[in-house]
Phi, psi and omega in degrees: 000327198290289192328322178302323178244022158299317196244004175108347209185183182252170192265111200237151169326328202260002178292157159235122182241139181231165193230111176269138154276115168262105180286145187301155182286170189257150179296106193315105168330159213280313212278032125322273191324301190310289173335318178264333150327277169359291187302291209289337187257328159295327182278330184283310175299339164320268078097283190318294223278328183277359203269155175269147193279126154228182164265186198303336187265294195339313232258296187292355166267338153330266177320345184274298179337307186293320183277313204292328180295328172284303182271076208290330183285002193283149189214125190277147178276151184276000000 
C-alpha cells in the first residue's frame, strides 16, 4: 500500500521494483546556496509577477491537476 501511494497507482504481480541506495551530495559552501537562493527568489518572482489572479479553488485544482498528470492514481487528500 505504502509502495502504491509512492508511485501513483497500483502494483500488479507482473511490475518490478527495484530499490537504490544514493550517497548523499556533498554540501554546497553556504555562500553557493545564498547565490542560487538569490536566483530561485528572483526567477519565481519573475515567475510570480506574470501569473493571472485566480482563486484559492482555482489554484488547488490547477495543482491537482498537475500531479494527477506526473501521477495518473493521484487522489488529493481531503
Amino acid at each position: 500500500m505504502a509502495l502504491e501511494r509512492l508511485v501513483g497507482r497500483a502494483i500488479s504481480d507482473q511490475d518490478n521494483i527495484s530499490i537504490r541506495v544514493l550517497q548523499p551530495s556533498p554540501a554546497l559552501p553556504e555562500e553557493k546556496r545564498t547565490e542560487i537562493l538569490k536566483n530561485l527568489k528572483s526567477y519565481f518572482s519573475g515567475v510570480d509577477a506574470q501569473r493571472q489572479p485566480v482563486s484559492r479553488d482555482e489554484a488547488d485544482e490547477i495543482i491537482n491537476e498537475a500531479l494527477r498528470s506526473a501521477r495518473p492514481g493521484y487522489q488529493p487528500e481531503n
